[in-house]
mmCIF file of the N, C-alpha and C atoms, coordinates in Angstrom:
data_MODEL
# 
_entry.id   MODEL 
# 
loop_
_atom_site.group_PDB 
_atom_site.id 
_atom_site.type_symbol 
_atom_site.label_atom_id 
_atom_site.label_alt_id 
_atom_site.label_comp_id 
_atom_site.label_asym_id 
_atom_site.label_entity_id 
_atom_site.label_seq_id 
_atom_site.pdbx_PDB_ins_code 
_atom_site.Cartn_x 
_atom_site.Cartn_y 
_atom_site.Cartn_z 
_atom_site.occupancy 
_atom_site.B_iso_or_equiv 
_atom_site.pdbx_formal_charge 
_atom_site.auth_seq_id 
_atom_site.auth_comp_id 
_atom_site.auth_asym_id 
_atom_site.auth_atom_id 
_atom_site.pdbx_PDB_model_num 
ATOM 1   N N  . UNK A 1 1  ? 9.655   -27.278 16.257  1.00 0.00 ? 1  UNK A N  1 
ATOM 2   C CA . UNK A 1 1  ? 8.752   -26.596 15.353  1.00 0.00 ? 1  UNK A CA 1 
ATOM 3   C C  . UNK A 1 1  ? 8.916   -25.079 15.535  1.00 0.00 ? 1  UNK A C  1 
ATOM 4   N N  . UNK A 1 2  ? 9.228   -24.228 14.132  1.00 0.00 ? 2  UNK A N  1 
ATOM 5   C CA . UNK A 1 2  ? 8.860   -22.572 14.481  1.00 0.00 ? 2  UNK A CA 1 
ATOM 6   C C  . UNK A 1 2  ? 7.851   -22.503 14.064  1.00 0.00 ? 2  UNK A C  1 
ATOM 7   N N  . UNK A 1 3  ? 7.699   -21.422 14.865  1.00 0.00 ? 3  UNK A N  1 
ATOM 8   C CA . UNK A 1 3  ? 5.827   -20.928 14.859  1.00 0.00 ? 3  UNK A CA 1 
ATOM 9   C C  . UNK A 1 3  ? 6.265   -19.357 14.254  1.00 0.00 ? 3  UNK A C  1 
ATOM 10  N N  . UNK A 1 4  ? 5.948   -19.146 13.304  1.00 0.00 ? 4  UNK A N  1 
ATOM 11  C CA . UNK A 1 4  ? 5.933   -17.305 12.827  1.00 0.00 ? 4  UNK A CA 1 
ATOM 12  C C  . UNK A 1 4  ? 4.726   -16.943 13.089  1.00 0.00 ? 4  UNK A C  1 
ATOM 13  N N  . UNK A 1 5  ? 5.046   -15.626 13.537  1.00 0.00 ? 5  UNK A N  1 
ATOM 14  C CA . UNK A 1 5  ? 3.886   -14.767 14.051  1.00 0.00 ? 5  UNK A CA 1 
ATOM 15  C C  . UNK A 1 5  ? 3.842   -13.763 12.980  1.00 0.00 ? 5  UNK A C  1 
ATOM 16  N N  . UNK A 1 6  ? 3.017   -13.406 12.440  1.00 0.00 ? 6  UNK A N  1 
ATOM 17  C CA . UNK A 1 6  ? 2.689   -12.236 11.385  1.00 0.00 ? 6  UNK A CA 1 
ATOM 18  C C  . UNK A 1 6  ? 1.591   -11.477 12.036  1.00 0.00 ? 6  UNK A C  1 
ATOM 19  N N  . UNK A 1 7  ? 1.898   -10.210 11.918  1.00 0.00 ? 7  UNK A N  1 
ATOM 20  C CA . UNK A 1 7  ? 1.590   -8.988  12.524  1.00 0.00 ? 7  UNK A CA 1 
ATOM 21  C C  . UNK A 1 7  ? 0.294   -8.546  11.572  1.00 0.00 ? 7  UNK A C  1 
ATOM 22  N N  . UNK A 1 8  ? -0.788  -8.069  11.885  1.00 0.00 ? 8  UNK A N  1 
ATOM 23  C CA . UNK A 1 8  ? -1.752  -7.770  10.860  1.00 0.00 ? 8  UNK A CA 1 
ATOM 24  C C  . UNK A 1 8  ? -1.767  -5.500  11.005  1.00 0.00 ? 8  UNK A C  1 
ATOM 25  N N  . UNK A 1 9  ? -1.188  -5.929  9.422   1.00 0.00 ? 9  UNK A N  1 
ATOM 26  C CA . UNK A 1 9  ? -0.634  -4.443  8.924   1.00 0.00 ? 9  UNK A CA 1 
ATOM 27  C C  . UNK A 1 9  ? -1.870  -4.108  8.421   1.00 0.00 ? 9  UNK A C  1 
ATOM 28  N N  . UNK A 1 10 ? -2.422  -3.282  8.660   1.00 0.00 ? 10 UNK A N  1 
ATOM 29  C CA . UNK A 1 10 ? -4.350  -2.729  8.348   1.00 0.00 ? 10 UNK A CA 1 
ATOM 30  C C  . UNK A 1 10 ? -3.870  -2.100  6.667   1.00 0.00 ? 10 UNK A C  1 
ATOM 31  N N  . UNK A 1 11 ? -4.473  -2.185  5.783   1.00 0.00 ? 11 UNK A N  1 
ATOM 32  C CA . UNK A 1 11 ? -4.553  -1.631  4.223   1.00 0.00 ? 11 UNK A CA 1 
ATOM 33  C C  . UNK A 1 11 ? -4.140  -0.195  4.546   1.00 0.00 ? 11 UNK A C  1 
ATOM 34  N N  . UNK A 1 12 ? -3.458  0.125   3.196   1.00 0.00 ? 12 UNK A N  1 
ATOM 35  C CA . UNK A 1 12 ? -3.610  2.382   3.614   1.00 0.00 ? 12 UNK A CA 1 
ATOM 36  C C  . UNK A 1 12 ? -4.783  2.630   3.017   1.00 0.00 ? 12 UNK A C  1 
ATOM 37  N N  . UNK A 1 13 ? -5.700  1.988   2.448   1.00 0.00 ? 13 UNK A N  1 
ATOM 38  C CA . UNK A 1 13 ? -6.959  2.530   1.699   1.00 0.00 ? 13 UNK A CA 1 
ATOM 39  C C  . UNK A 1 13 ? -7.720  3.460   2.880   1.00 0.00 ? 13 UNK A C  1 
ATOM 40  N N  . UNK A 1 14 ? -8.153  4.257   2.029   1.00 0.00 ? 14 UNK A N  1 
ATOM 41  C CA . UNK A 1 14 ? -9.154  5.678   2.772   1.00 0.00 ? 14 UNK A CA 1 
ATOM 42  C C  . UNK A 1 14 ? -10.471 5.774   2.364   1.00 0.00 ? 14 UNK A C  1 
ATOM 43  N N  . UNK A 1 15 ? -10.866 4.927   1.693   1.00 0.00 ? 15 UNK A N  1 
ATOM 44  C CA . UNK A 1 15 ? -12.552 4.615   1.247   1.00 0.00 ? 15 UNK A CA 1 
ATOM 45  C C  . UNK A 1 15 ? -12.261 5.786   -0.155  1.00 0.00 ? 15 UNK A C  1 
ATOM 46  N N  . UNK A 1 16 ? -11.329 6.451   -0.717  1.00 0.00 ? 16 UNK A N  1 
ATOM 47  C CA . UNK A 1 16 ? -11.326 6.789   -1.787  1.00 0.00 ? 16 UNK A CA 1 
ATOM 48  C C  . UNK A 1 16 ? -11.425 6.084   -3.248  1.00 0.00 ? 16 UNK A C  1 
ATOM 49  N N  . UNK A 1 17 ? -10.854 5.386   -3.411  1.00 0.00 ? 17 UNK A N  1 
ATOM 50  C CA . UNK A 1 17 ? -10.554 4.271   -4.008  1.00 0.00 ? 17 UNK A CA 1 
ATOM 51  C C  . UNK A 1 17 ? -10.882 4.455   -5.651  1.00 0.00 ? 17 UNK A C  1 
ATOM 52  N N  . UNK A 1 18 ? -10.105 5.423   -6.052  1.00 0.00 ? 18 UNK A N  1 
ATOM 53  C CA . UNK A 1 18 ? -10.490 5.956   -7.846  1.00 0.00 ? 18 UNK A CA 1 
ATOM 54  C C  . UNK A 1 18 ? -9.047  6.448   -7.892  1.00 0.00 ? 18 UNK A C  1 
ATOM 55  N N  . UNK A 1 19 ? -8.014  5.810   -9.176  1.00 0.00 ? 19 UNK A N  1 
ATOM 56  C CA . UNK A 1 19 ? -6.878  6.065   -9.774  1.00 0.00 ? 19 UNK A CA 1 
ATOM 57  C C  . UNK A 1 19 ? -6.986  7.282   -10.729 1.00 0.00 ? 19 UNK A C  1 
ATOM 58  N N  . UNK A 1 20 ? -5.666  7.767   -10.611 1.00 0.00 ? 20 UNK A N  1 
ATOM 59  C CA . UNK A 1 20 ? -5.894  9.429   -10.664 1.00 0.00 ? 20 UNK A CA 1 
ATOM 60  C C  . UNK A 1 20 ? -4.864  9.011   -12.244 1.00 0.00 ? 20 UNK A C  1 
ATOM 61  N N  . UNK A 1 21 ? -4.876  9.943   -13.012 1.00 0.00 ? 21 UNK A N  1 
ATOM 62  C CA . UNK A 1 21 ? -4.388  9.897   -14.596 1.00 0.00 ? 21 UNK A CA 1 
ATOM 63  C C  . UNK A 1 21 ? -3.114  9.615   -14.552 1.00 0.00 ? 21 UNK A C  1 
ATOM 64  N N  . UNK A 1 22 ? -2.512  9.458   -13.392 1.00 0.00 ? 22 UNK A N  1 
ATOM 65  C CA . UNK A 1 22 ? -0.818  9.062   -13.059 1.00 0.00 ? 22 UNK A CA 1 
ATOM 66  C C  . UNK A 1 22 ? -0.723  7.607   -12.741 1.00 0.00 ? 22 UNK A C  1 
ATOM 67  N N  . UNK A 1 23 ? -2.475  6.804   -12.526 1.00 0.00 ? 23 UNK A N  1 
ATOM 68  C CA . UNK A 1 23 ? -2.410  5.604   -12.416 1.00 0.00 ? 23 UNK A CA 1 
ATOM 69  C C  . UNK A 1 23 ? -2.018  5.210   -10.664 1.00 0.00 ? 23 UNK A C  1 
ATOM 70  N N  . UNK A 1 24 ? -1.961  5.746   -9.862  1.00 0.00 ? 24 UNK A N  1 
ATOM 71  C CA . UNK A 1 24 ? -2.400  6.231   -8.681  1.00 0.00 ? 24 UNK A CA 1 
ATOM 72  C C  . UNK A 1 24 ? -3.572  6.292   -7.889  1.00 0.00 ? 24 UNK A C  1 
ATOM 73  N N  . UNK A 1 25 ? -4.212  5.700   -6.963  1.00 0.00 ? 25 UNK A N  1 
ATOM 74  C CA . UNK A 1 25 ? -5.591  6.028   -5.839  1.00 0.00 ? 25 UNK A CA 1 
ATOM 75  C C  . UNK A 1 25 ? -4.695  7.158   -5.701  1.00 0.00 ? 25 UNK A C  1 
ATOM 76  N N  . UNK A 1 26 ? -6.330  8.298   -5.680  1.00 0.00 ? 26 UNK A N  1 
ATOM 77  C CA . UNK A 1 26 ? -6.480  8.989   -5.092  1.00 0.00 ? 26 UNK A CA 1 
ATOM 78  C C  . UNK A 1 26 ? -6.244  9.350   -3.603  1.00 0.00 ? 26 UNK A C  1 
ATOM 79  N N  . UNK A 1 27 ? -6.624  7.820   -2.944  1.00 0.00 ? 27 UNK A N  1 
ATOM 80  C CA . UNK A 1 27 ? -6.746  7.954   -1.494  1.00 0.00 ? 27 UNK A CA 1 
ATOM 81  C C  . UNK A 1 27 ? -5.863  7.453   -0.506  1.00 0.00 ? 27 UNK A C  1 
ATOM 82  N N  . UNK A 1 28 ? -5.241  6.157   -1.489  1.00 0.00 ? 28 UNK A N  1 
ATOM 83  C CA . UNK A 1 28 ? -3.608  5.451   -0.783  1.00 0.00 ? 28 UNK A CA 1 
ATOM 84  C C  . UNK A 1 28 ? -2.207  5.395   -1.664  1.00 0.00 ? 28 UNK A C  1 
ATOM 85  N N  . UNK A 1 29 ? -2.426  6.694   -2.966  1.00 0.00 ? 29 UNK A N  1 
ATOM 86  C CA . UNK A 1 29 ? -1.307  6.564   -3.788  1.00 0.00 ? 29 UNK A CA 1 
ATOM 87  C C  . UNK A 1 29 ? -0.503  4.606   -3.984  1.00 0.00 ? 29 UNK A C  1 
ATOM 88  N N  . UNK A 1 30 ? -1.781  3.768   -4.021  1.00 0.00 ? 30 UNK A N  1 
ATOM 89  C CA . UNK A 1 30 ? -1.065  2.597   -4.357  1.00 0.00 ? 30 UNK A CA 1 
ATOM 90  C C  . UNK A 1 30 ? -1.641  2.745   -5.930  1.00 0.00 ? 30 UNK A C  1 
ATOM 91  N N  . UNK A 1 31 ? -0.531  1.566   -6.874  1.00 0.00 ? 31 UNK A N  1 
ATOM 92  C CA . UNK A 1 31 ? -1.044  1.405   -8.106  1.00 0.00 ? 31 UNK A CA 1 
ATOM 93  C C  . UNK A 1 31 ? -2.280  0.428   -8.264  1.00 0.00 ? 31 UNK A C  1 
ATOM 94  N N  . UNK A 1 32 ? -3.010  0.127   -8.999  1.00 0.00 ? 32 UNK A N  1 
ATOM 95  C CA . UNK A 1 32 ? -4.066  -1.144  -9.130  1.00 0.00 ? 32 UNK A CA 1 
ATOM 96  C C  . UNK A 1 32 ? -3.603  -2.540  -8.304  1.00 0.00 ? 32 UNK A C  1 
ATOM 97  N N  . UNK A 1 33 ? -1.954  -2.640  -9.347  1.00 0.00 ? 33 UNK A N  1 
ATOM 98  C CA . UNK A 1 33 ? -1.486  -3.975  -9.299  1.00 0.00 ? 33 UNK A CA 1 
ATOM 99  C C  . UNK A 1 33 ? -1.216  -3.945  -7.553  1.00 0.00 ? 33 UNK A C  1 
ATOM 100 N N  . UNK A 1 34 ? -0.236  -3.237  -7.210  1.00 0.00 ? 34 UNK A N  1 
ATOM 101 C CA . UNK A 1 34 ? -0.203  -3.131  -5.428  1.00 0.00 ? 34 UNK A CA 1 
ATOM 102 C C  . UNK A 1 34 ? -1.593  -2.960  -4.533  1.00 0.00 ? 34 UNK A C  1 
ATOM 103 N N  . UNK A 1 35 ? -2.784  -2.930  -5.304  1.00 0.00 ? 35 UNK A N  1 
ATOM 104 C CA . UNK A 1 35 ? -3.679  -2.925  -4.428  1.00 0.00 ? 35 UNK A CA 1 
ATOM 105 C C  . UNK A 1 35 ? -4.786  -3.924  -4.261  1.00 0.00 ? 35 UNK A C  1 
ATOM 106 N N  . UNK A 1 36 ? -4.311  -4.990  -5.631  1.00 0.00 ? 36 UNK A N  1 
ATOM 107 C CA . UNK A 1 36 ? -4.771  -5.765  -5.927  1.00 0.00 ? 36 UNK A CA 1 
ATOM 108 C C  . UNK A 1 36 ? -3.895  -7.089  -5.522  1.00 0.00 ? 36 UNK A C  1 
ATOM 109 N N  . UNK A 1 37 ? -2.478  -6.856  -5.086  1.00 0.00 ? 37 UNK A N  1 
ATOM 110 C CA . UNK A 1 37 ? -1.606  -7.777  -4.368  1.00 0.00 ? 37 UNK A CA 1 
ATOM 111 C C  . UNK A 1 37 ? -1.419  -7.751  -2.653  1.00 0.00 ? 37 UNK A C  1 
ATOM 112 N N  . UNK A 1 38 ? -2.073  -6.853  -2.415  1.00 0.00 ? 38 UNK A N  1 
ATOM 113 C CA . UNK A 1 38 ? -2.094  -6.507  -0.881  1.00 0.00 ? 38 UNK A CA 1 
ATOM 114 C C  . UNK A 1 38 ? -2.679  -7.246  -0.083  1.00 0.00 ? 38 UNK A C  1 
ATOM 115 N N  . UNK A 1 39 ? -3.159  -8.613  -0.315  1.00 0.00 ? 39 UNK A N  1 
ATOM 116 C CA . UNK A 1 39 ? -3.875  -9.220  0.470   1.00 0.00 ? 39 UNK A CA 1 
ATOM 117 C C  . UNK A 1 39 ? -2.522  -10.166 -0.017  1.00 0.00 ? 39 UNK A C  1 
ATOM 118 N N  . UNK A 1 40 ? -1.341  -10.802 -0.627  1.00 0.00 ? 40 UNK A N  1 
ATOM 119 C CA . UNK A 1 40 ? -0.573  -11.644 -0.496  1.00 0.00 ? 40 UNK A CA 1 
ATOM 120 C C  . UNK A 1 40 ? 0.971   -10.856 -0.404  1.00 0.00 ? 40 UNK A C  1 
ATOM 121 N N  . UNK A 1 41 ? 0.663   -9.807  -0.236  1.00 0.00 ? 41 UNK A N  1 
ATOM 122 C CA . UNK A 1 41 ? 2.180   -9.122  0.083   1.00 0.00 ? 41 UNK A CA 1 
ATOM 123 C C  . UNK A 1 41 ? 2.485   -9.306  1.503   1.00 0.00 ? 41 UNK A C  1 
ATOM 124 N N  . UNK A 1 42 ? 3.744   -10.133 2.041   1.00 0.00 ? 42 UNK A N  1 
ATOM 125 C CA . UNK A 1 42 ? 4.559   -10.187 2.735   1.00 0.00 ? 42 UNK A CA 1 
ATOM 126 C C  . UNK A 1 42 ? 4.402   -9.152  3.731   1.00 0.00 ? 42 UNK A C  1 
ATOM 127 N N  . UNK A 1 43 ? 4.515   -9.170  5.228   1.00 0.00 ? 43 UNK A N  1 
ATOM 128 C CA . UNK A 1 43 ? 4.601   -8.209  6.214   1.00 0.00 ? 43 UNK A CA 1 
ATOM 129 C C  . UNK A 1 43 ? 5.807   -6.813  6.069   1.00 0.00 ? 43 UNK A C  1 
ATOM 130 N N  . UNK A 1 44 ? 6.915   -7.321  5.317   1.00 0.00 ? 44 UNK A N  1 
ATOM 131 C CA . UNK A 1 44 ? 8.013   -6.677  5.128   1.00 0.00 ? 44 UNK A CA 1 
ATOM 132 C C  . UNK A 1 44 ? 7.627   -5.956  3.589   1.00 0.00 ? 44 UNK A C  1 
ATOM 133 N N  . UNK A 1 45 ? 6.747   -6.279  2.910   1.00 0.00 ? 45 UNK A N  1 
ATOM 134 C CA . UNK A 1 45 ? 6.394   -5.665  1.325   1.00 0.00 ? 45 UNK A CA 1 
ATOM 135 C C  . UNK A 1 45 ? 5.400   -4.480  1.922   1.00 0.00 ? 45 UNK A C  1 
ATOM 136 N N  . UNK A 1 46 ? 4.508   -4.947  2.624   1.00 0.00 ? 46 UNK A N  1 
ATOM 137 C CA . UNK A 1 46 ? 4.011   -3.953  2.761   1.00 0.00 ? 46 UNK A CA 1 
ATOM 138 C C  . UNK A 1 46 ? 4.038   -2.797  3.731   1.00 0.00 ? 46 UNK A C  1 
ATOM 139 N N  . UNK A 1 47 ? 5.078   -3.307  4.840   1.00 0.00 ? 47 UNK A N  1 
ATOM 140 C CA . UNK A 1 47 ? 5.791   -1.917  5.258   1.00 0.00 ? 47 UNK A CA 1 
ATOM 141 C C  . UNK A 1 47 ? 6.831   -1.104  4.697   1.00 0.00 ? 47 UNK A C  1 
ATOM 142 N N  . UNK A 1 48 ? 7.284   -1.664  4.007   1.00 0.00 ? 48 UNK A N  1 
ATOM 143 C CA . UNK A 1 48 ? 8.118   -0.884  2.414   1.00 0.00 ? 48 UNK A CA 1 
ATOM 144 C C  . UNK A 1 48 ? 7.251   -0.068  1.975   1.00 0.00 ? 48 UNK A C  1 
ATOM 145 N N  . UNK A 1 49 ? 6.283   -0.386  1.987   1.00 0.00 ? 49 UNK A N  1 
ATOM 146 C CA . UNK A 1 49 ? 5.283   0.245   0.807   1.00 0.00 ? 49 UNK A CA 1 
ATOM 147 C C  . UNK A 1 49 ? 4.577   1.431   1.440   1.00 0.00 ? 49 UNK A C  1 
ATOM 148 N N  . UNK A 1 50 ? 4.214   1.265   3.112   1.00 0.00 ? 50 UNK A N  1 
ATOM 149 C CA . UNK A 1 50 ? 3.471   2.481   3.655   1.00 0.00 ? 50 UNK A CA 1 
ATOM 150 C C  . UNK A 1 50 ? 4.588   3.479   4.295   1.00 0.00 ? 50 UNK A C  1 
ATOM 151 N N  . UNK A 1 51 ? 6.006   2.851   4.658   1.00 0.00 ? 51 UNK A N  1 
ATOM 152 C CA . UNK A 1 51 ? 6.744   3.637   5.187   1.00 0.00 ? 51 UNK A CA 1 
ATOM 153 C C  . UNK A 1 51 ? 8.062   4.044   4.298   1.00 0.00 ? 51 UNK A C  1 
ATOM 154 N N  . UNK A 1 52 ? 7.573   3.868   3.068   1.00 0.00 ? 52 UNK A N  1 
ATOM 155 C CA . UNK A 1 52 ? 8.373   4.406   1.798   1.00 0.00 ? 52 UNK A CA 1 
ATOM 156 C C  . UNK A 1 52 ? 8.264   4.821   0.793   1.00 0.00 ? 52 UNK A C  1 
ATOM 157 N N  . UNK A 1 53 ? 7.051   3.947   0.249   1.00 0.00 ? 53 UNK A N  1 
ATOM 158 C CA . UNK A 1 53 ? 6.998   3.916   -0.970  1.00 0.00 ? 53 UNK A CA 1 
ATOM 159 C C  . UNK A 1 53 ? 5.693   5.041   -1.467  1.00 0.00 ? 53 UNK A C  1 
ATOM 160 N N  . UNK A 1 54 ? 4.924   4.770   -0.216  1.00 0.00 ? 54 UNK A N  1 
ATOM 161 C CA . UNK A 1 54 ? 3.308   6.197   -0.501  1.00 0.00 ? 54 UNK A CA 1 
ATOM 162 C C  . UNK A 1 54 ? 3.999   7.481   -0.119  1.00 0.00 ? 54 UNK A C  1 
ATOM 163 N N  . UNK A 1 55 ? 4.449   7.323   0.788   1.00 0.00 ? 55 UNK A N  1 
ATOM 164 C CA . UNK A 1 55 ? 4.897   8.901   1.689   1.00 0.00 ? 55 UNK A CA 1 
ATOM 165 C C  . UNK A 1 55 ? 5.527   9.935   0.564   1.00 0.00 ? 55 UNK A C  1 
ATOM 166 N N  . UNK A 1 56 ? 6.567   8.765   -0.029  1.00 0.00 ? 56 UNK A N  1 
ATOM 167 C CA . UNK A 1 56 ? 6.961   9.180   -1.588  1.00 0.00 ? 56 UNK A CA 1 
ATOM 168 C C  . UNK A 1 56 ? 6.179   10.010  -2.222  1.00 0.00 ? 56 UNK A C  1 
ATOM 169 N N  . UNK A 1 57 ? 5.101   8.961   -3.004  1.00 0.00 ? 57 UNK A N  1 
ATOM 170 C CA . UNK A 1 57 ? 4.565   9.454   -3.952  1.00 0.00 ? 57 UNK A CA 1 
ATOM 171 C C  . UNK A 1 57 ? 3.221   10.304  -3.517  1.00 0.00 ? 57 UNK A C  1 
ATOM 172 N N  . UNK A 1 58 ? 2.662   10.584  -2.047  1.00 0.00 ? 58 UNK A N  1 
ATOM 173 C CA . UNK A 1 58 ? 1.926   11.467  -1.417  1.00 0.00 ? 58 UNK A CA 1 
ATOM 174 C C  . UNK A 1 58 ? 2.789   13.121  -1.634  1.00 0.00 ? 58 UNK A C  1 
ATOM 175 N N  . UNK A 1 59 ? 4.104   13.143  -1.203  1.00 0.00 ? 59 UNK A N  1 
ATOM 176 C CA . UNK A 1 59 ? 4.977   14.125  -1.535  1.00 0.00 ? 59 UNK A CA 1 
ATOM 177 C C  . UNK A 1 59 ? 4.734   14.851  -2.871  1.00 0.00 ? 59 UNK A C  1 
ATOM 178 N N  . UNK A 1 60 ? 5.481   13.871  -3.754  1.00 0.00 ? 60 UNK A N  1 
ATOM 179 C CA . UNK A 1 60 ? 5.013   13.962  -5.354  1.00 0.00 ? 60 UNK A CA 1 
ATOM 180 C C  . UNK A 1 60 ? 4.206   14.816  -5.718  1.00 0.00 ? 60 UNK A C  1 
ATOM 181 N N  . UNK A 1 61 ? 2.866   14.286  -5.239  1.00 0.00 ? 61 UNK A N  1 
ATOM 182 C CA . UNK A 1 61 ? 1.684   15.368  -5.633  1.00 0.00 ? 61 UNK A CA 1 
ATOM 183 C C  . UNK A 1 61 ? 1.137   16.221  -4.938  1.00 0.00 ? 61 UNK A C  1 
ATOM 184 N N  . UNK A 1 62 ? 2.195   16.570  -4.032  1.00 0.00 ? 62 UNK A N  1 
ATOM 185 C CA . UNK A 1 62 ? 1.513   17.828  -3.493  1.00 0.00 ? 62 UNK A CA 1 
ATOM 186 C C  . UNK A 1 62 ? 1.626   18.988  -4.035  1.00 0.00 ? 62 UNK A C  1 
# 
C-alpha cells in the first residue's frame, strides 16, 4: 500500500478579499475562479500559484 502525504499549503488570502477592475483580490492577486478552486487544487497547483504565479502579478501592479 502507498500512503501520500500532502503537505497543508495555508491560502495567500490577507482578509482583503475584494477584486480590483483587473479582476484580481486586492489582497492575494488570485482570480475568483483560483480562489474559488483552492480548496481542490493539487499541492503542486498551488505552489505554482504562490511561488509564480502572484509574485507575478503582485509585480504587475506595483
Amino acid at each position: 500500500m502507498t500512503v501520500v502525504f500532502q503537505r497543508a499549503i495555508p491560502t495567500p488570502c490577507t482578509g482583503v478579499c475584494q477584486l480590483g477592475p483587473d479582476g484580481l483580490c486586492d489582497g492575494c492577486f488570485r482570480t475568483g475562479d483560483e480562489i474559488a478552486s483552492w480548496s481542490c487544487m493539487s499541492d503542486d497547483q498551488r505552489l505554482q500559484l504562490m511561488d509564480e504565479v502572484l509574485p507575478e502579478r503582485e509585480a504587475r501592479r506595483a
